[in-house]
N, C-alpha and C positions, 0 to 999 in steps of 0.2 A: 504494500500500500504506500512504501515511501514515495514511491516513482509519481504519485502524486502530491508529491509537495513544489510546490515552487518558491525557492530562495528559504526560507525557515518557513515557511508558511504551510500544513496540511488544510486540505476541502474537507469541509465539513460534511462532503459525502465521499471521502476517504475514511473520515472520523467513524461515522454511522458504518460505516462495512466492519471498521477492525472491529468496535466494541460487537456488532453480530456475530463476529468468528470469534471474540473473547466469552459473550455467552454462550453459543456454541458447544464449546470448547466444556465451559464449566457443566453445560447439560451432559456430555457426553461423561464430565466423568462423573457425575453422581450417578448417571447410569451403571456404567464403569465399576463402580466400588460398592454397588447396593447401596447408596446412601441415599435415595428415596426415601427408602423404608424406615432407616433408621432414625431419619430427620420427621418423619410422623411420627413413629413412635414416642420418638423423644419431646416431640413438640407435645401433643397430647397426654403426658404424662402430666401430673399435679405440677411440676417445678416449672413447667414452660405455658403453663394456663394463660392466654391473654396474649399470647405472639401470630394468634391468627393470621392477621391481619398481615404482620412482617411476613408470615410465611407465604399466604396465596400470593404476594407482592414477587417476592423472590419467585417464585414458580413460574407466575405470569410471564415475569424478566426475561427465565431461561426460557420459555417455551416460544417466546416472541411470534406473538398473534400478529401483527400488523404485514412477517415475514410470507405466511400460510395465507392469507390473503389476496396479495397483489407484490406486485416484484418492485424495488426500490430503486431511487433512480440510483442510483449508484450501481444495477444488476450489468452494467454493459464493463465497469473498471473492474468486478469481482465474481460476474456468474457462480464460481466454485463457492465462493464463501455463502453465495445463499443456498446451494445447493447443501453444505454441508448443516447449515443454521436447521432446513429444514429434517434433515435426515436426524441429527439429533435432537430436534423438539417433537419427532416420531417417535423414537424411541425412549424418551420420555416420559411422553405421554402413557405408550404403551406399561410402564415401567410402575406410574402412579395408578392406572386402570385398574392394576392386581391388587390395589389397594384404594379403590374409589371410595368405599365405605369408610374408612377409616377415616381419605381426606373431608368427605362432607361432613360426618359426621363429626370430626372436630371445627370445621367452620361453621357448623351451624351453630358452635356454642359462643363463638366470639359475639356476638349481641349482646348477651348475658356478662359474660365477662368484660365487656366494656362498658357495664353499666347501660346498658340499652341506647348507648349513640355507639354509633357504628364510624370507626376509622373515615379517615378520606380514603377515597379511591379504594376502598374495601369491594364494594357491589362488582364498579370494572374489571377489577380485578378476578374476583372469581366467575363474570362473564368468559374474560377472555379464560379463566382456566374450564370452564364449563364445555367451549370450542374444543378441546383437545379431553377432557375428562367427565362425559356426562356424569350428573350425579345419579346414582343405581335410584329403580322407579319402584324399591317396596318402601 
């Protein structure tokens, strides 16, 4: 992505590709190391009560909704990096699915434990996680 820079200066659709391929990257290894699972578990145990919110955020991050979508203009300087963003918010997805229950189930209690106002950007957040992980329909 250097090769987009001119004189000290990176495009800020230089910028937008690396951080894709740096979340990417990050989804791949929590896929990578099982640490989906152990990032719900952990979150949902009593000591991390009320990180909801942090956590659908982070998820959302890795899973980058806007990428599954529509192609960013910067797809012509990095095709590969979005092909790889989407390949690992696939398998992410797939990754958190074996544990959908778990995920709703602990976001449905962040209301409660936030005292019934709900985080900013809480709701969007678990839309765009919704796109990649229905919530189970019993």
């Amino acid at each position: 992505f250097r090769e987009s820079m001119s004189g000290d200066e990176v495009t800020i659709a230089a910028r937008s590709a690396e951080l894709a391929q740096h979340r990417a990257r990050l989804a791949a290894a929590v896929v990578c190391c099982g640490f989906a699972e152990v990032l719900l578990v952990a979150a949902s145990s009593c000591s991390l009560q009320g990180c909801g919110a942090q956590l659908v955020a982070f998820l959302a991050a890795l899973l980058q909704p806007t990428l599954a979508q529509r192609a960013p203009a910067w797809v012509e300087e990095a095709s590969e990096t979005l092909q790889e963003s989407r390949k690992a918010a696939e398998s992410l997805a797939a990754a958190l699915s074996n544990n959908s229950q778990l995920v709703w189930y602990y976001l449905a209690q962040v209301p409660s434990a936030s005292g019934n106002q709900l985080p900013p950007g809480f709701l969007a957040d678990c839309a765009d996680l919704s796109f990649f992980v229905p919530p189970p329909v019993n």
